[in-house]
Every structure is written in C-alpha cells, then in structure tokens.
C-alpha positions in Angstrom: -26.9 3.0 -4.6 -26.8 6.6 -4.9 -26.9 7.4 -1.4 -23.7 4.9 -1.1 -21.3 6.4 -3.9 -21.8 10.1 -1.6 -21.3 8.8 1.2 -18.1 6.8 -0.4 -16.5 10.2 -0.7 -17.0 11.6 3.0 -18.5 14.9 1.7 -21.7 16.4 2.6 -23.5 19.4 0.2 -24.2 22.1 3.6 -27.7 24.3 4.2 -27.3 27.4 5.9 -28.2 25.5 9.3 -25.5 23.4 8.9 -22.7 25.4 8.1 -23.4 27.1 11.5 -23.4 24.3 13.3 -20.2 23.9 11.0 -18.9 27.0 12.3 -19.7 26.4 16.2 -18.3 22.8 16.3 -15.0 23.9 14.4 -14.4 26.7 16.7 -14.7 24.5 20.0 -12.4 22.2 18.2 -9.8 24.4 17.5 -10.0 26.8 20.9 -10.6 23.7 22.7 -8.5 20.7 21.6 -5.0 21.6 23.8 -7.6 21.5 27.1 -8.6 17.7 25.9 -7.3 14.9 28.0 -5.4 11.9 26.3 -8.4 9.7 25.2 -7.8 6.3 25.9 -11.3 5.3 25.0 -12.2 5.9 21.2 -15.3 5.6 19.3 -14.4 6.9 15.3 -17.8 7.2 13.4 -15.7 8.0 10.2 -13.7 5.7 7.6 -10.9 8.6 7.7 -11.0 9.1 11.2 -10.4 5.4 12.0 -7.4 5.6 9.3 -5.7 8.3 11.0 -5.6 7.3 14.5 -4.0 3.9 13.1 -1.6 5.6 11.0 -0.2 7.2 14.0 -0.5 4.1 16.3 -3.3 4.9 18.0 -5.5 1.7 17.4 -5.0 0.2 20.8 -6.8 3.4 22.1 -9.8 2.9 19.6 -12.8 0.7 21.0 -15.6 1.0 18.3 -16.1 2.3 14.7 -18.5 2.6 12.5 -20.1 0.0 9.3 -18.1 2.2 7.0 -14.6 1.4 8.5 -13.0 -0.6 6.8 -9.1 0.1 6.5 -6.7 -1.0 7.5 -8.1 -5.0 7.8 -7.5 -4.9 11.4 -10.6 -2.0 11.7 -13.0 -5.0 10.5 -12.1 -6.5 13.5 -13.3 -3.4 16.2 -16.9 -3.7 17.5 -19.5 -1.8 14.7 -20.8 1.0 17.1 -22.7 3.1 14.3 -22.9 4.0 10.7 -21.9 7.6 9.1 -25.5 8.9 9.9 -26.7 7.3 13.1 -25.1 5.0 16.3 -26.4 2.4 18.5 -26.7 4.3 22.2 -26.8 1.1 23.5 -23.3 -0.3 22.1 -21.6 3.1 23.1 -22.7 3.8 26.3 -21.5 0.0 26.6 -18.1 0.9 26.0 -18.1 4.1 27.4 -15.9 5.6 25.3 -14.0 9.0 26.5 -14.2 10.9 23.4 -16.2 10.1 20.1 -14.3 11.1 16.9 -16.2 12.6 13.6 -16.3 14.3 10.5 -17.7 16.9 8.9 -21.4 16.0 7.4 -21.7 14.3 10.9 -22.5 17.6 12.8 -26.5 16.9 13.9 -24.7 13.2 14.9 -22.1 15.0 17.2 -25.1 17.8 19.1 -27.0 14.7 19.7 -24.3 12.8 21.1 -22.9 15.9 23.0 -26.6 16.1 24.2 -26.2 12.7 26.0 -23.0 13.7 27.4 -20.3 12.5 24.7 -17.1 14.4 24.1 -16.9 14.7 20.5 -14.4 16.3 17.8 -15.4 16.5 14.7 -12.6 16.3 12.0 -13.2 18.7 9.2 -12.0 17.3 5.1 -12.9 19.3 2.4 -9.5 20.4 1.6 -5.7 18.4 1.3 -3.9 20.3 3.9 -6.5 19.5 6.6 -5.1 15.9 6.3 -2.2 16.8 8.1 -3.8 19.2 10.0 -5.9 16.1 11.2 -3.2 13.9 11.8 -1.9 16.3 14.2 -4.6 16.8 15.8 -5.4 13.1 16.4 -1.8 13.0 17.9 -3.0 15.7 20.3 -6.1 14.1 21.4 -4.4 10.2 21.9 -0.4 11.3 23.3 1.0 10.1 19.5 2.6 13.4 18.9 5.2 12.4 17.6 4.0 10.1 14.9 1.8 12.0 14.0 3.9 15.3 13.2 5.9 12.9 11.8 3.5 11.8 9.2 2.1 15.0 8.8 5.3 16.3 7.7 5.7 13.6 5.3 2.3 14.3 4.0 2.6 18.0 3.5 6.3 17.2 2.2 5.3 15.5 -0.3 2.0 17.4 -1.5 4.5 20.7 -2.2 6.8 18.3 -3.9 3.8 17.1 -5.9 3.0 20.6 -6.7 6.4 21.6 -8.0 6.1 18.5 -10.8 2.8 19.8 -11.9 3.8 23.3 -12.5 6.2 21.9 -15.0 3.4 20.8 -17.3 2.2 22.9 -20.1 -1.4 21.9 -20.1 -4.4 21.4 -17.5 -6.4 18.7 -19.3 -10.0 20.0 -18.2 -12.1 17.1 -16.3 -15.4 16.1 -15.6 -15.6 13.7 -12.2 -18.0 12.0 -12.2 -19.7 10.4 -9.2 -22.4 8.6 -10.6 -24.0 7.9 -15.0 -27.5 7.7 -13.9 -28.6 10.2 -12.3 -25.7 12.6 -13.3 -23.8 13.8 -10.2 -20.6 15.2 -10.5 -17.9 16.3 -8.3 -18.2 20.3 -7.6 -16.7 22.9 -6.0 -17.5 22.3 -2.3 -16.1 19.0 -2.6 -12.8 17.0 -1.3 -12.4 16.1 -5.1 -12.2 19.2 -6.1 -8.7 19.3 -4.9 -7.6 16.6 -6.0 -8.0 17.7 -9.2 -6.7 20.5 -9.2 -3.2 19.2 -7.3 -3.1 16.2 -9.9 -3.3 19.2 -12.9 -6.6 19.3 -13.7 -9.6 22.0 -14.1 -12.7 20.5 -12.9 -15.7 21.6 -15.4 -18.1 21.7 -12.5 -15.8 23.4 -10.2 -18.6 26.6 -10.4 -21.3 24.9 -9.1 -21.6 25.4 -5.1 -22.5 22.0 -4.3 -20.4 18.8 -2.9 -22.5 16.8 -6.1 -24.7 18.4 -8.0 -26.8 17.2 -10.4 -24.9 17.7 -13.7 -27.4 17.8 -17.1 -26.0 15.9 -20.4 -26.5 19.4 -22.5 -24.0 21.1 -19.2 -21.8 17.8 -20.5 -21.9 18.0 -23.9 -21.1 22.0 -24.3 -18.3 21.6 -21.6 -16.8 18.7 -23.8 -14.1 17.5 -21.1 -10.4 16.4 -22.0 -11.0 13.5 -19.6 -13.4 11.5 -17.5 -13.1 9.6 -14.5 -16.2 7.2 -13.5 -16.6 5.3 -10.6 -15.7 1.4 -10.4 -19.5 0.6 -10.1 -20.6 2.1 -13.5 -17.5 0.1 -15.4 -19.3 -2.6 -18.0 -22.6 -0.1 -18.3 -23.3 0.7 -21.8 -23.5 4.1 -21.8 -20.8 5.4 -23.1 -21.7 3.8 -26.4 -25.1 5.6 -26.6 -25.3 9.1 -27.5 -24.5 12.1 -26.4 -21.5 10.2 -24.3 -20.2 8.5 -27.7 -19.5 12.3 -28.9 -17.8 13.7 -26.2 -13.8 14.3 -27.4 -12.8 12.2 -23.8 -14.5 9.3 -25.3 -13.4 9.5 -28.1 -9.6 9.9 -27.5 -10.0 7.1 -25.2 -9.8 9.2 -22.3 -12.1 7.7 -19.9 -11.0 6.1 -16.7 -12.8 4.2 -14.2 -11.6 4.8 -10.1 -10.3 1.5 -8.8 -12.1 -1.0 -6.4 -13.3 0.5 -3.4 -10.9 -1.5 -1.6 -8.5 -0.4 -3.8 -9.7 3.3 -4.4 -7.1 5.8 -3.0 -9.3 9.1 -3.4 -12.2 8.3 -1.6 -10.9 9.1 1.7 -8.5 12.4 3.1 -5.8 10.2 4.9 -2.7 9.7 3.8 -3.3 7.2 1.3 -4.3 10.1 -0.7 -0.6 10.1 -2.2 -1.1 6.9 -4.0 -4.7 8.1 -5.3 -3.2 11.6 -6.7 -0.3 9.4 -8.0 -2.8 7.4 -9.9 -4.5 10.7 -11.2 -1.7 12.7 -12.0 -0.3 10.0 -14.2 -3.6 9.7 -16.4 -3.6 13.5 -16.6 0.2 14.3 -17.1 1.9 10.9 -18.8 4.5 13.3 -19.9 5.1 13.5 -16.3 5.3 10.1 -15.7 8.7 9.8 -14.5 9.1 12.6 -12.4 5.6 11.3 -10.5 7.3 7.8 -10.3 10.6 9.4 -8.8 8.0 11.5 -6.4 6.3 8.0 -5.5 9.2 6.3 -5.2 10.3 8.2 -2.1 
C-alpha cells in the first residue's frame, strides 16, 4: 500500500546514479526536442503525461498508456502497454509506437527502452512551472502548438494570479503533509508537494529534509506541532488521531486536519493542469480569510 500512495504522487527520492542519468536525459530533451519529428504514434508510461497530451488534443496520436492512466475516462479505454516501473516489450513493439513519453523516476525505464531502439522523452515534474513548460513541449513533439501555448498560458496566468492573493495574507499556517500514518512518510523538500504548499500559503515542516518522502518520527511531529494536517483519503476512518501523541498536536486539536479527496477526485496528485482545482482546494483550507478572492480566482 505504501509503495502505491508514492507512486500516487509521481515523485521519486534520487541516488547519485540517478540524478545523472537525470541530468543526461534532461539535457537531450531540451537540446534535442526542436529536431523531433511530429509523433503520430504514442506510448505515455505516466498518468501526467497521458493528461497532457489530451489536454492539448493530442489523444488521437496516443496508442498505449500505462495501468496508472486513468484521466480523463477515455484513457481507460487505450491498450495498457506498461506500469510506472516496467512495460510489456511484446505489446509495444506491437504497436510500434514512434516516440515513448515519460517522467522523471522513470529514467532506468527510458535507457532500457532507448536500448531497444525507442525514442523516448522523459517529462521532468518536481516543480509548478514545469507543467507548462510540459504542455509546450508536448505541443512540440505532437504539431498541437497552439493548444498547448494556449493552455500553458492559462496555467502560468493563473499560478501568478494565485500568487498575488496569497501575498495578501498575514499568516503562513505551518503544515505537515502527510503521505502516509503508518509508517510516517511525509512530503519533503525534493518533492512536487512541496510546491504546492508553499503556492497555496503554507510552510511545510519537513521542507529540510532532502528526500521526496522521508520517513518522518512522531517525536520530529510532536516538537514541530503543525498549524495543519493534510492526510491521505486512505488513512480517513483510522483511529489514530484519537491515540496519543496525534490527540495533542494543536492541528488536531483546532480541528485542523484534512483528509485529500478520492483519488478520482484528488487534484494534487498529478502536475497537469488540474493542479488549479487542487491548490484551489488547499489554499481555501489554509487561507478561509481568502476565500473570496480564491473563488473570484477560480471562477475565471
């Protein structure tokens, strides 16, 4: 279960060895990508990737994605080539797709399927404005340009907007994210989440520690004593937060504990554009004094 809730949030804790091969993919990308031909032929191994190429239209062009893909309904429907950590050779070289699509945390997937001869581009997430970024780059590599700079400038539009409503407020209600009760993992610094924190107003308490989810000790909890808490949907009905030391933590006790939606319904799992609804949903619970101005922001 564990393993499920990390790989729910599309982030990946990096050794040295894979930060260079980090480093070596991102560089081909990005010295590489204007020299790609249109792919009509698409294989996306990654939930994000598969929601970008249909926000900008791009679906007809996309042939197989991965177990993980599930958004919008109609990805259900496209042949399961693969999961976030492996892929059936058989399947793709089946559909012989032109150019396989990935994330980073997939980089030992994309050298092995480089090593049988599959273009790959491998999407890096670990920050907001790499969404756009993303969604321009998609347009580049399928001939949606101009969708996706249009959506990209809707995203980025609204992000600064979103910034200049949380500058208004007076306090940063400090946080503690966590991605899973038993064990304690939280959400760190080298993690997606991180962000989104900090855009919806907040100060992660385990924003020092280096990894995407480290393991986060009860006595680290107790002394940090968070404003508020966000658990995941699977942990809601436990009985934790009854037993000590939870039941003395101030966010507990000001009723300041939130559980994230449905996963189907869960906004901040994934860096596509639905991010805007998830940060709308966290800024609210962080800032209520803000409430209108977010609903004004929303609204447009």
């Amino acid at each position: 279960m564990v393993e499920q809730i990390k790989k729910r949030w599309r982030c990946c804790s990096q050794s040295k060895q894979s930060i260079v091969l980090i480093l070596v993919l991102l560089i081909s990308i990005t010295s590489d990508l204007h020299s790609y031909a249109v792919a009509h032929r698409i294989v996306s191994l990654a939930p994000s990737d598969t929601e970008l190429l249909y926000a900008i239209d791009a679906q007809d062009q996309l042939l197989g994605v991965s177990t993980f893909c599930d958004f919008p309904p109609q990805a259900k429907e496209k042949e399961k080539v693969g999961s976030f950590v492996s892929v059936n050779m058989e399947k793709l070289a089946r559909l012989k797709p032109d150019l396989v699509l990935l994330v980073n945390g997939q980089e030992s997937l994309a050298m092995s399927l480089q090593h049988h001869s599959y273009k790959t581009v491998v999407l890096p997430n670990d920050h907001l404005n790499q969404i756009a970024k993303n969604l321009i780059a998609c347009g580049e590599l399928t001939g949606h340009q101009d969708k996706a700079n249009a959506q990209a400038k809707t995203l980025s539009t609204a992000l600064n907007n979103l910034a200049q409503i949380i500058r208004k407020s007076k306090t940063k209600p400090r946080v503690f994210f966590c991605v899973w009760p038993e064990p304690l993992l939280a959400a760190g610094g080298n993690c997606f989440l991180n962000e989104v924190i900090t855009a919806c107003g907040g100060v992660n308490i385990a924003a020092n520690l280096p990894q995407a989810y480290p393991r986060f000790s009860l006595e680290r909890l107790v002394l940090s004593d968070p404003d508020m808490i966000i658990l995941p949907h699977e942990a809601e009905g436990q009985k934790f937060l009854a037993k000590t030391p939870w039941s003395n933590l101030r966010a507990v006790k000001n009723k300041k504990v939130y559980y994230l939606p449905s996963q189907d319904k869960d906004r901040l799992s994934r860096p596509t554009p639905r991010i805007l609804d998830g940060l709308f949903w966290l800024a609210s619970k962080l800032h209520p004094e803000l409430q209108q101005s977010l609903n004004t922001w929303r609204s447009k």
